[in-house]
C-alpha positions as CSV (number, residue, x, y, z in Angstrom):
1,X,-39.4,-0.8,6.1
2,X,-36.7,-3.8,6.1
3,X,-37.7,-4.4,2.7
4,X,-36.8,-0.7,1.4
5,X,-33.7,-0.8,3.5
6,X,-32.6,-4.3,2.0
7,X,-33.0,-2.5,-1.7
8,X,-31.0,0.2,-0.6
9,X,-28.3,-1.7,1.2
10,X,-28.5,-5.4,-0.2
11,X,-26.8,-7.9,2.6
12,X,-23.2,-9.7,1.8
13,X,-23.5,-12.1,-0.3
14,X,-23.3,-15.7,1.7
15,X,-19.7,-17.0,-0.1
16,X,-18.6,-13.6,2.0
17,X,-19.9,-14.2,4.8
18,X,-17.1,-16.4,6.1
19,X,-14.6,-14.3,5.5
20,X,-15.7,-11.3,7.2
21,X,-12.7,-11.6,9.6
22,X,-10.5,-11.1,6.9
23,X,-12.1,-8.5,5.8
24,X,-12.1,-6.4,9.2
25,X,-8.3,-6.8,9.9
26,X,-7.5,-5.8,6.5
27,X,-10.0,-3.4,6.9
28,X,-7.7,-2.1,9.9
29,X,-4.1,-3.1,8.5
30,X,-5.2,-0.3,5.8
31,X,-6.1,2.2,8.1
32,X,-3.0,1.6,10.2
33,X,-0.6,1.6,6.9
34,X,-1.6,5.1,6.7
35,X,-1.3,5.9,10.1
36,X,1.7,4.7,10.3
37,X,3.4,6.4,7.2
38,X,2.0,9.8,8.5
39,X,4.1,9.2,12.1
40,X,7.1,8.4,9.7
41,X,6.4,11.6,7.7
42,X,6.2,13.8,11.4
43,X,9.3,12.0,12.4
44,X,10.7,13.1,8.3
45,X,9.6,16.7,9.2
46,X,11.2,17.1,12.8
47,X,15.0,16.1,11.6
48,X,15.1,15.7,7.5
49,X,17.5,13.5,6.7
50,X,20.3,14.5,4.1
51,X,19.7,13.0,0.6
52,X,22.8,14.1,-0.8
53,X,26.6,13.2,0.4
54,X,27.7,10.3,2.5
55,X,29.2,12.1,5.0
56,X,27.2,14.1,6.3
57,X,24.1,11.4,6.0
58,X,26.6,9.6,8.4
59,X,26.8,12.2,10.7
60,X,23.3,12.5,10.9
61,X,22.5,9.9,11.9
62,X,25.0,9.4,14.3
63,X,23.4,12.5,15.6
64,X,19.7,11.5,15.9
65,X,20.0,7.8,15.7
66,X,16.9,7.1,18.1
67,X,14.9,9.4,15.7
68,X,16.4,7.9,12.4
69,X,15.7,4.6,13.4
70,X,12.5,5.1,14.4
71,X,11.9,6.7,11.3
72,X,13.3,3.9,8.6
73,X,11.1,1.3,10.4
74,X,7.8,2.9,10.2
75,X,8.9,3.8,6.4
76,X,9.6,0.1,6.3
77,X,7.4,-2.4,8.3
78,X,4.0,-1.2,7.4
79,X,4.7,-2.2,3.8
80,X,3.5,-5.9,4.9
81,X,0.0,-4.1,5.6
82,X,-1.0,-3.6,1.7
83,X,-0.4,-7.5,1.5
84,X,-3.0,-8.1,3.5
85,X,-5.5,-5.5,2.3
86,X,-4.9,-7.1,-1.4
87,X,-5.9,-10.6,-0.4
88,X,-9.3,-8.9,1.3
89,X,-9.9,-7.4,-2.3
90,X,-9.3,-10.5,-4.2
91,X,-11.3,-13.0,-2.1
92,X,-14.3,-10.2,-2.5
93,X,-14.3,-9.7,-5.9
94,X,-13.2,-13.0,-7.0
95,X,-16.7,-14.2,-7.4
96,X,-17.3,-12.3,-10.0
97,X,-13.9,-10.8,-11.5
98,X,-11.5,-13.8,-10.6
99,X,-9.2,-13.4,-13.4
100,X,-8.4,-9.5,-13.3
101,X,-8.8,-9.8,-9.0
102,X,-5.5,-12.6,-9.3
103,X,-3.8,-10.5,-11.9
104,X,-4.3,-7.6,-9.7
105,X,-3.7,-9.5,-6.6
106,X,-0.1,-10.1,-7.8
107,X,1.4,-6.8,-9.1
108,X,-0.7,-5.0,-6.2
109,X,0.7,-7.2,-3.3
110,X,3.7,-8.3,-4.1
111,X,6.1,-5.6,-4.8
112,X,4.8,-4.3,-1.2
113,X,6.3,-7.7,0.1
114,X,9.6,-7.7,-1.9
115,X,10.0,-3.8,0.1
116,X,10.3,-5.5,3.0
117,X,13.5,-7.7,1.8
118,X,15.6,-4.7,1.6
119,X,15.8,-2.4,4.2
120,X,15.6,0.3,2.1
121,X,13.2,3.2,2.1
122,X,13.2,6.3,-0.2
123,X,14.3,8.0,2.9
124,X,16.9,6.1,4.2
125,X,18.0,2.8,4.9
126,X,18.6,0.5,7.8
127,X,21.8,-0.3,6.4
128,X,23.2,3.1,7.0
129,X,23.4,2.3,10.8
130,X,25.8,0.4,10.9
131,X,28.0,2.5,8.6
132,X,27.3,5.7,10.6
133,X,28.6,3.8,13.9
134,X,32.0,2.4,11.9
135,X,32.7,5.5,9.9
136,X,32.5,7.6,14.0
137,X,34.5,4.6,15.2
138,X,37.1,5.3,12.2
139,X,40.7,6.4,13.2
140,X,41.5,7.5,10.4
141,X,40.5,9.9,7.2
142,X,41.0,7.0,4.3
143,X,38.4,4.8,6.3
144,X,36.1,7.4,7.2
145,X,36.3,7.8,3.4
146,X,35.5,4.3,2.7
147,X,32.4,4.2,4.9
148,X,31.1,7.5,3.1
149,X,31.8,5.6,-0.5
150,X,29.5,2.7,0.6
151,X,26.9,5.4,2.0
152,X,26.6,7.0,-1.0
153,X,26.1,4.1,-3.4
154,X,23.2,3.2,-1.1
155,X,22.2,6.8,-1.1
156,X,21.9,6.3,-4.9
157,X,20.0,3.4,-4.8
158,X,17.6,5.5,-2.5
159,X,17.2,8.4,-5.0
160,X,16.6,5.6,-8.0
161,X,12.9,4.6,-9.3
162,X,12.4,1.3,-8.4
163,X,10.6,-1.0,-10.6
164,X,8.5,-2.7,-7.6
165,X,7.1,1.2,-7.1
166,X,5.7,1.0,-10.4
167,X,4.3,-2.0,-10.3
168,X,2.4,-1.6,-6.9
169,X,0.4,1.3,-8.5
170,X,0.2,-0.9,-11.4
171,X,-1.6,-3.2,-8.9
172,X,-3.8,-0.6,-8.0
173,X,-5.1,0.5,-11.0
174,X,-6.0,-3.1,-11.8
175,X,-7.5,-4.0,-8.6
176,X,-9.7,-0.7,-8.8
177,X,-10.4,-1.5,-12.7
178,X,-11.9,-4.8,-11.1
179,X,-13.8,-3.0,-8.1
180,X,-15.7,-1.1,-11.2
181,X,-16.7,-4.3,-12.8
182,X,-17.4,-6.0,-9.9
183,X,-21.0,-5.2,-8.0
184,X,-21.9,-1.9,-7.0
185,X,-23.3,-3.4,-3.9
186,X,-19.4,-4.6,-2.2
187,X,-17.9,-1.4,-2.8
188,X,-19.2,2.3,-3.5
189,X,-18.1,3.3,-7.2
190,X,-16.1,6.3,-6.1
191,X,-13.4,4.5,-4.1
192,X,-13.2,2.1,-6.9
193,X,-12.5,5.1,-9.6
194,X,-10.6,6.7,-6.7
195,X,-8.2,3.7,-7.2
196,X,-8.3,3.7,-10.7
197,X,-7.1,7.2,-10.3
198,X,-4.6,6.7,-7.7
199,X,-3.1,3.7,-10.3
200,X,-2.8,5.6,-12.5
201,X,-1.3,8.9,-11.6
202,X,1.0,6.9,-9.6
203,X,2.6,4.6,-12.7
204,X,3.4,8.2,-14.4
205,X,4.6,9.6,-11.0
206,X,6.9,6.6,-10.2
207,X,8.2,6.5,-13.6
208,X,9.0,10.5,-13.6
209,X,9.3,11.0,-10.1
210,X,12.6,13.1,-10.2
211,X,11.2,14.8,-13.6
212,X,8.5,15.9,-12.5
213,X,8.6,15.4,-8.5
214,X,5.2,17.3,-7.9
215,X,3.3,14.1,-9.2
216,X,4.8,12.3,-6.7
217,X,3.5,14.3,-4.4
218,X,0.0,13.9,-5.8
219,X,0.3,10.3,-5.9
220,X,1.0,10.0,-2.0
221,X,-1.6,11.9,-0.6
222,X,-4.0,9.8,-3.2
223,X,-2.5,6.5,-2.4
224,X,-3.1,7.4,1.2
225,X,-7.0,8.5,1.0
226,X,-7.6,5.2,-1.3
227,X,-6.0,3.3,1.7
228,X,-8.6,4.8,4.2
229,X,-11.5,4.9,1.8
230,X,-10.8,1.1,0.9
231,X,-10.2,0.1,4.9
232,X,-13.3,1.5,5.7
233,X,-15.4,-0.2,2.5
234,X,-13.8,-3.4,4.3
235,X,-14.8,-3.0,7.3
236,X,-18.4,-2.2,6.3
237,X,-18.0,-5.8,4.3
238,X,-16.8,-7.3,7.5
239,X,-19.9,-5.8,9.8
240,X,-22.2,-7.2,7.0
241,X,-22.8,-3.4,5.4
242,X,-22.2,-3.3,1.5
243,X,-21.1,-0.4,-0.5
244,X,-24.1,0.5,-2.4
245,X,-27.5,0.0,-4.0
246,X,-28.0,-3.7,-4.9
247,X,-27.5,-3.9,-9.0
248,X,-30.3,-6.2,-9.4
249,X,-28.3,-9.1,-10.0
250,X,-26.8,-12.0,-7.6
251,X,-22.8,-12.4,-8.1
252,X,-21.9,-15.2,-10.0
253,X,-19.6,-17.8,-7.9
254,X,-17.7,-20.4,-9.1
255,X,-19.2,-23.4,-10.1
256,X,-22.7,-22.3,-10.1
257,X,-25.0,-20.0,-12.4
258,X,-26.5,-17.1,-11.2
259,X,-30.4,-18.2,-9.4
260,X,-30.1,-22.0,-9.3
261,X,-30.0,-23.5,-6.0
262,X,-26.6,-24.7,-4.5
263,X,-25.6,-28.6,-4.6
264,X,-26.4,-30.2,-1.3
């Protein structure tokens, strides 16, 4: 029955087929982003960091430097991940939704990249190292007191909504919007309107995330199942699997109408 099987699940479209490799280690970078952020959120869970008072974050992490460490770089380095599972999206649905993909392309990828230029997580910062190892070094009370001063403005900066987490869900919801438009056959419909719901609960929760904190919430454990769902939609693509029934009609690439022959 290859026929019946080949309605069902239509093949990749040729312009796809050459960048299937793309397509399966972004596939995996998105799988491993959220592997990654739940070993940070174990590490989060064994010794909390303080959020509150530059002291005593100092002390902390003197005290479990190995674990804080460990912990700020897995908040951290993974963030170069979505980069790479945004350029998978883009070069698969540019045939068709070029415009909305590029648009998406850049509010989805690079706030994730600009993360990455300051060590700074919501959790913690790099930074904070070296302060915790001068303010312990400190002979006396006025520097310790220093030290704990600059700790607590980056503290601040921690606990602040940052515009580039606004703008990465922004991304989302635009990159899903274009998954919906784009043919039914690259990606199944419900991780596309799973993004468009992740996008959009997560502009709201970014923008009221010490308001109303339980959105945030929400907002993580979506952002992490679209993640998975869209890793695994690309690593179908990249196995030559497509999301869904065939629509009926061919994409549309550039330079060409639908059902006329290529140039030679």
């Amino acid at each position: 029955m290859p026929e019946l099987q080949s309605a069902i699940q239509p093949p990749l479209p040729g312009d796809l087929l050459q960048w299937k490799p793309l397509f399966r280690w972004a596939g995996v970078a998105s799988v491993l982003f959220v592997v990654l952020l739940i070993a940070a959120l174990v590490l989060d869970f064994l010794a909390p960091p303080p959020v509150h008072g530059g002291s005593e974050t100092l002390e902390f992490i003197a005290a479990n430097k190995a674990n804080y460490i460990a912990e700020q770089i897995l908040w951290i380095l993974p963030n170069i991940l979505p980069v790479l599972v945004f350029t998978a999206l883009f070069v698969a649905l540019a045939p068709t939704q070029r415009s909305l993909a590029l648009i998406a392309l850049i509010f989805g990828a690079l706030p994730w990249a600009l993360i990455l230029a300051v060590p700074v997580s919501s959790r913690g910062s790099l930074n904070l190292i070296y302060l915790s190892d001068r303010f312990m070094e400190a002979g006396g009370e006025e520097e310790r007191r220093a030290y704990a001063t600059a700790a607590e403005a980056m503290i601040a900066e921690n606990n602040t909504p940052a515009i580039v987490g606004t703008l990465s869900a922004f991304g989302i919801l635009l990159m899903a919007s274009a998954m919906t438009r784009g043919p039914q056959a690259l990606f199944p419909r419900w991780v596309a309107w799973l993004g468009v719901a992740t996008g959009a609960l997560g502009v709201a929760s970014e923008i009221l995330r010490h308001a109303v904190p339980e959105f945030y919430w929400g907002y993580g454990v979506l952002l992490w199942v679209w993640f998975i769902a869209a890793g695994i939609a690309l690593i179908r693509l990249s196995l030559g699997k497509t999301g869904g029934k065939s629509s009926g009609q061919a994409p549309r690439t550039a330079g060409r109408m639908p059902g006329t022959p290529p140039s030679a």
